[in-house]
C-alpha positions as CSV (number, residue, x, y, z in Angstrom):
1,X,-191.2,7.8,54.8
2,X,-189.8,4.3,56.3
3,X,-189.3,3.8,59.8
4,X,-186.6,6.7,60.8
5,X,-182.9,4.8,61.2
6,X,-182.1,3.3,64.9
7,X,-179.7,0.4,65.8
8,X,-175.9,-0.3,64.9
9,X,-174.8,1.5,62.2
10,X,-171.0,1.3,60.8
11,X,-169.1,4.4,60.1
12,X,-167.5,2.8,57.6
13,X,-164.5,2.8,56.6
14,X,-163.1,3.5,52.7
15,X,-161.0,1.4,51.4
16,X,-158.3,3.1,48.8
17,X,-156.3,1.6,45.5
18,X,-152.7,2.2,45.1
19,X,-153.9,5.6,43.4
20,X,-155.3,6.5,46.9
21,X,-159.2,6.8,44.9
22,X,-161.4,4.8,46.7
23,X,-161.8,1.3,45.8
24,X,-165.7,1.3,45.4
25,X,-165.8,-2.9,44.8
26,X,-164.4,-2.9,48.1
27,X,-166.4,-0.8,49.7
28,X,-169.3,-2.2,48.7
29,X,-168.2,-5.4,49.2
30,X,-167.4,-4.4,52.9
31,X,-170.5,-2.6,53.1
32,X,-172.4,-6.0,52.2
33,X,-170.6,-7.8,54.9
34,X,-171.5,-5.4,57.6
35,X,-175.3,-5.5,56.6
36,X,-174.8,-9.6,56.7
37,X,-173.1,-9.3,60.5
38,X,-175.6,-7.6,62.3
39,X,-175.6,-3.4,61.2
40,X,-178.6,-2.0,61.0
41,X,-177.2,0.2,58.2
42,X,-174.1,2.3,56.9
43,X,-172.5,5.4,57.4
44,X,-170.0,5.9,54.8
45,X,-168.4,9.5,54.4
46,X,-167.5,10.7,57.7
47,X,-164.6,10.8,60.0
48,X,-164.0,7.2,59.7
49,X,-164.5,7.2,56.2
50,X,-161.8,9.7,55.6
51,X,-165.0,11.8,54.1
52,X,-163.0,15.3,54.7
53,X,-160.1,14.0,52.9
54,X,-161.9,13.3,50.0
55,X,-163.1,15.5,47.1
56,X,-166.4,16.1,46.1
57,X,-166.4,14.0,43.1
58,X,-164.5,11.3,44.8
59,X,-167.3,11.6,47.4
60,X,-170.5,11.8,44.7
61,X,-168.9,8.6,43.0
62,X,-169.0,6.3,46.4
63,X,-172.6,7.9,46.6
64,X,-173.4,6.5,43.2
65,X,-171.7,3.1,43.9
66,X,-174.0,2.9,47.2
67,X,-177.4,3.6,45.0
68,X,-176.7,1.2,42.4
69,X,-175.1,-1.6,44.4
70,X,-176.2,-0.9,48.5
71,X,-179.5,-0.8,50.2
72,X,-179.7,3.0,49.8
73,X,-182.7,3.2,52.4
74,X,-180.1,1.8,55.2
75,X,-177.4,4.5,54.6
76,X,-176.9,7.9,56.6
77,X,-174.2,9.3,54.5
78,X,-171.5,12.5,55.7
79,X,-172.3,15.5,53.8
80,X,-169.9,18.0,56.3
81,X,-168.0,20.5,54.0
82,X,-167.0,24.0,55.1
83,X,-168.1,25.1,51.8
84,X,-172.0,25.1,51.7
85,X,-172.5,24.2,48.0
86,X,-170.6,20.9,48.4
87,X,-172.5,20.4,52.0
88,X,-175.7,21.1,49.9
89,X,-174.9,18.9,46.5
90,X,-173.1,16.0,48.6
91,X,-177.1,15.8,50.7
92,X,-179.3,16.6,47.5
93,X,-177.6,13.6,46.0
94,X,-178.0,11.2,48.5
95,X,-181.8,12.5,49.7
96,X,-182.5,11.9,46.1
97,X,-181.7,8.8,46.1
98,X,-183.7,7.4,48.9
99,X,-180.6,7.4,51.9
100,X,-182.0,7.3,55.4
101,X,-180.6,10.6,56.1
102,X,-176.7,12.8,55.6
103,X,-175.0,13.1,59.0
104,X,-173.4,17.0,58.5
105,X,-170.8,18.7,60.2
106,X,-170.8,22.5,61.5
107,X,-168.2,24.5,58.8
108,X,-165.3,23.7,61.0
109,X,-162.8,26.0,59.4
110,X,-163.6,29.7,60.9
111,X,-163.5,29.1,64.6
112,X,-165.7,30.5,67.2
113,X,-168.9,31.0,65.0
114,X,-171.8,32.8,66.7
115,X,-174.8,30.1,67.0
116,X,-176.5,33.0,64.2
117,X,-173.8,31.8,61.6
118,X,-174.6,28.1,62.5
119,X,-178.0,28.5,61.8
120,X,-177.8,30.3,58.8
121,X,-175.5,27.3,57.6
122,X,-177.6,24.8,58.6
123,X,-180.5,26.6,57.6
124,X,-179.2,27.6,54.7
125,X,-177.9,23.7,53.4
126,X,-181.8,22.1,54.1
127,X,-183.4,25.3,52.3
128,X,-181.3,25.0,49.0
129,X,-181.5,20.9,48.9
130,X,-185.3,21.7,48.9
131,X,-186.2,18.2,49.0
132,X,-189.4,17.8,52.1
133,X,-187.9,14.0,53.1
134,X,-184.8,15.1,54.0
135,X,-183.6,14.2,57.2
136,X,-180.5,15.8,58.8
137,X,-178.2,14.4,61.9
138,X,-176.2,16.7,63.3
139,X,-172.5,15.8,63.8
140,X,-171.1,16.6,67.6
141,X,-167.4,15.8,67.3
142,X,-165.8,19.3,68.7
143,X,-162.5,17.2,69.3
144,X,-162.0,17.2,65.5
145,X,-164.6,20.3,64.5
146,X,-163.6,22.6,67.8
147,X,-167.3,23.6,66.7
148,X,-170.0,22.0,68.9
149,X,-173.9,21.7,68.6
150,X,-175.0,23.2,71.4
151,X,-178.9,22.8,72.9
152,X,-179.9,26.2,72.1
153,X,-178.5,25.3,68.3
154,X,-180.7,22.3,68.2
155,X,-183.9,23.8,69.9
156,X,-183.8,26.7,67.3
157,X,-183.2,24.5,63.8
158,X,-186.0,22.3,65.1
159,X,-188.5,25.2,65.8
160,X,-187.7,26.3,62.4
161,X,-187.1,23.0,60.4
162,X,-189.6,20.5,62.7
163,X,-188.7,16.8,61.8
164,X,-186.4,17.4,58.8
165,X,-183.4,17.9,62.3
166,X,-183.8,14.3,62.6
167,X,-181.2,13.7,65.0
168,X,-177.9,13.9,66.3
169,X,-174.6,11.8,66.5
170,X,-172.4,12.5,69.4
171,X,-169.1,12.1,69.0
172,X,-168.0,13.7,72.1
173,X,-167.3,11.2,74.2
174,X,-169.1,12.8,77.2
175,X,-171.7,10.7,78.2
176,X,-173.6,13.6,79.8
177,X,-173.7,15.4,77.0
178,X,-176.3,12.7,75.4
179,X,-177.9,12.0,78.6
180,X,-178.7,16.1,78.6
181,X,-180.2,16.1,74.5
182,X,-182.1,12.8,75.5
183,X,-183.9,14.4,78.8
184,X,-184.3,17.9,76.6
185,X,-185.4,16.7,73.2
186,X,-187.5,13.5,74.4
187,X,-187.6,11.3,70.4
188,X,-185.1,13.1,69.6
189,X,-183.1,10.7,67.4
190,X,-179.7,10.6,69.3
191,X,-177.0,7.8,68.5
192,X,-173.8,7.8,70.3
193,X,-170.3,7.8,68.7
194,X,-169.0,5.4,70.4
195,X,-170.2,2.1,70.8
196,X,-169.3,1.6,74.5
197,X,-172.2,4.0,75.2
198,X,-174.6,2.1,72.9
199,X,-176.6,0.0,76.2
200,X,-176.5,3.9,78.3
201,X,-177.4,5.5,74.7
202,X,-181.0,3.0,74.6
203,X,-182.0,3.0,78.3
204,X,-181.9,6.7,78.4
205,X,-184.1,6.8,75.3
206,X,-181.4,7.1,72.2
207,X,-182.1,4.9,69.3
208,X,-178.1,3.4,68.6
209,X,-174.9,3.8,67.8
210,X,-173.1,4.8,64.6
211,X,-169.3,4.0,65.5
212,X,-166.0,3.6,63.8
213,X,-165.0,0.3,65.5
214,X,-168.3,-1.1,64.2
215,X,-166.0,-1.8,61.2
216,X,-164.8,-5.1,63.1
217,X,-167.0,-5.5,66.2
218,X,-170.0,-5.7,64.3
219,X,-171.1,-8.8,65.5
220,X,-170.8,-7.6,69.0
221,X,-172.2,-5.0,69.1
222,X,-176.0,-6.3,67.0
223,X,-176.3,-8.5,70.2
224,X,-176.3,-5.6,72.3
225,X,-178.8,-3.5,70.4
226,X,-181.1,-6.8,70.3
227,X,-180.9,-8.0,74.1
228,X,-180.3,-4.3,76.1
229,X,-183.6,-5.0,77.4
230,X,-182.4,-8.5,78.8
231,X,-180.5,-9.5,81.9
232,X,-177.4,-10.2,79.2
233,X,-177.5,-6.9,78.0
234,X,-174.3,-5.7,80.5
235,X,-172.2,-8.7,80.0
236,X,-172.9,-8.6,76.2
237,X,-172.3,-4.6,76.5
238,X,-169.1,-5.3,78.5
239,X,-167.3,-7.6,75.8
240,X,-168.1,-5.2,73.5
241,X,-166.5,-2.1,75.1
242,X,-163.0,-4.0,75.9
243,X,-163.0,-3.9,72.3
244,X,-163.3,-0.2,71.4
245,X,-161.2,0.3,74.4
246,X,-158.8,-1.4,72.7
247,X,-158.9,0.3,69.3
248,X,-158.6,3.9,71.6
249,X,-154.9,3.3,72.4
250,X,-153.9,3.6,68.4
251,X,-155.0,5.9,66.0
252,X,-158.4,4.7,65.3
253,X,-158.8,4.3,61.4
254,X,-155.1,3.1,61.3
255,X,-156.0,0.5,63.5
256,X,-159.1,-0.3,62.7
257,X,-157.2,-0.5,58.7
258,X,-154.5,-3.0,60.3
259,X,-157.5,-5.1,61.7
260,X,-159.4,-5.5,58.2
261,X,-156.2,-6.1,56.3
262,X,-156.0,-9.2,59.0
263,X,-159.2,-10.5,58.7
264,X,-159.7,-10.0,55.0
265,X,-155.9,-10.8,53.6
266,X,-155.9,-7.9,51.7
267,X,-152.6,-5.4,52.6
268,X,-154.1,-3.0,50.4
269,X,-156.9,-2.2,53.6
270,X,-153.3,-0.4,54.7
271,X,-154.2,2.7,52.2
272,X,-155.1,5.8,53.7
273,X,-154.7,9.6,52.8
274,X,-152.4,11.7,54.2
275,X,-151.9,12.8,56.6
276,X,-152.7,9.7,58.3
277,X,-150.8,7.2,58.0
278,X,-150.5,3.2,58.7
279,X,-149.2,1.6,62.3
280,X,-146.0,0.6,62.2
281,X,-144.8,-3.1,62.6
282,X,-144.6,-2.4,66.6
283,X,-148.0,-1.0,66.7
284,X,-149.1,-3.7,64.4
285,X,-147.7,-6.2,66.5
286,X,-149.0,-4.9,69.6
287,X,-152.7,-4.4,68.7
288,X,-153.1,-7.6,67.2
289,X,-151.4,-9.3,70.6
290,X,-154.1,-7.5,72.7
291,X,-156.9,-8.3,70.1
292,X,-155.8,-12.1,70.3
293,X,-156.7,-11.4,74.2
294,X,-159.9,-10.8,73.7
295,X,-161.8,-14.2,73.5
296,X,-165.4,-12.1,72.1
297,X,-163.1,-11.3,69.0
298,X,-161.8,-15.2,68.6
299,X,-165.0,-16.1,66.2
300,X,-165.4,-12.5,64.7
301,X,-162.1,-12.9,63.1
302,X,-162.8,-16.6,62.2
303,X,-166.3,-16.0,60.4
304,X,-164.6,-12.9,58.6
305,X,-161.7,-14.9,57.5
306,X,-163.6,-17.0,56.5
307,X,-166.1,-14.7,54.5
């Protein structure tokens, strides 16, 4: 195996034709330019990604683009389904191929599942992939899910399944909640959901962040993953956080979708699948007023522009 994933990984985003299929020259394009501006590696297929609005064969085809044109051994791709065969094809594919790891959700559907019927899922997914170098992250986002991992979850699937319960992305936005997995499970591979935990995330032992506003703040947030050792590592944390605190007011792939159709000069970044939908020209207006505020943005804008 390579050395397991840690740093700033992108949950990318998936950019759509006027047919609302993803647009795989785009995304790989976009996926090149992250890689070039400081991520670590990708994380295409999640909630940022649209991944639950997509179908399985829309889903296997922007694996297949990644393997052919993407460093495959940099990519932790979503594999969360509420049906198990899909969960189970969508990670067999991409284990296959050589990804870093799938990042799965809980079956989100039925709610109120007993931690027995989690495990079996869980259990069941990494027993009929059947492939020994899988690595599974666990997805903590009950906000969207209303399912969380809970300790007793983890503690069990790792007794059982050992390193192949690589780690765990919290989405939560409760701080404590990582600070609790990190003191519990010590090398447990924990990245936070939110970059404005990313400096907490690495002092108390986590190993990065794989965030949504990484899309456009990737050049912020690298310097933070590279320096949180140094006496920089707040101010550079700091810059980067007025950023995604930004991006928190709007709905965040909208917005994040307005910013790369600035950057890029491409409307058709705009595209999404219902039922989200684009800002509206006041939103518009407004986000990209407080985003011109922001002097850290200034140059990230300029370089991608200039791209």
């Amino acid at each position: 195996m390579a050395e397991p994933p840690r740093g700033v990984y992108a949950a990318m985003l998936t950019p759509f034709n006027a047919n609302l299929d993803p647009d795989l020259g785009a995304f790989v394009n976009h996926g090149r330019w992250l890689l070039a501006n400081g991520c670590d590696g990708l994380a295409p297929l999640g909630t940022t990604g649209e991944g639950n609005s997509l179908s399985l064969k829309q889903r296997m085809r922007m694996i297949e683009a990644a393997i052919t044109k993407l460093p495959i051994d940099r990519c932790i791709f979503g594999a969360g389904s509420c049906a198990l065969a899909d969960a189970v094809q969508l990670a067999r594919e991409a284990t296959r191929a050589g990804a870093a790891g799938v990042l799965m959700l809980p079956p989100f559907y039925y709610k109120n599942p007993s931690e027995d019927g989690l495990y079996d899922f869980f259990a069941a997914a990494i027993e009929r992939v059947g492939i020994p170098r899988l690595r599974l992250y666990l997805y903590h986002f009950p906000q969207l899910s209303a399912v969380p991992i809970t300790a007793a979850l983890i503690r069990r699937l790792r007794q059982t399944f050992g390193d192949t319960i690589a780690g765990l992305k919290d989405s939560g936005g409760d701080w404590n909640y990582s600070a609790a997995l990190l003191k519990e499970f010590p090398g447990f591979a924990v990245f936070s959901g939110s970059e404005q935990y990313l400096l907490n995330n690495l002092r108390a032992g986590g190993v990065g962040t794989i965030a949504a506003s990484v899309n456009v703040t990737a050049p912020l947030a690298a310097p933070v993953y590279r320096h949180w050792q140094t006496p920089d590592a707040d101010r550079l944390q700091a810059a980067l956080t007025a950023v995604r605190v930004l991006f928190q007011d709007y709905p965040l792939i909208s917005g994040l979708k307005e910013i790369m159709a600035l950057i890029t000069g491409n409307p058709a970044w705009r595209a999404m699948l219902p039922p989200n939908k684009p800002l509206g020209p006041a939103e518009s207006a407004a986000l990209k007023a407080k985003l011109a505020e922001l002097p850290a943005m200034q140059p990230v804008i300029a370089a991608a522009r200039a791209a």
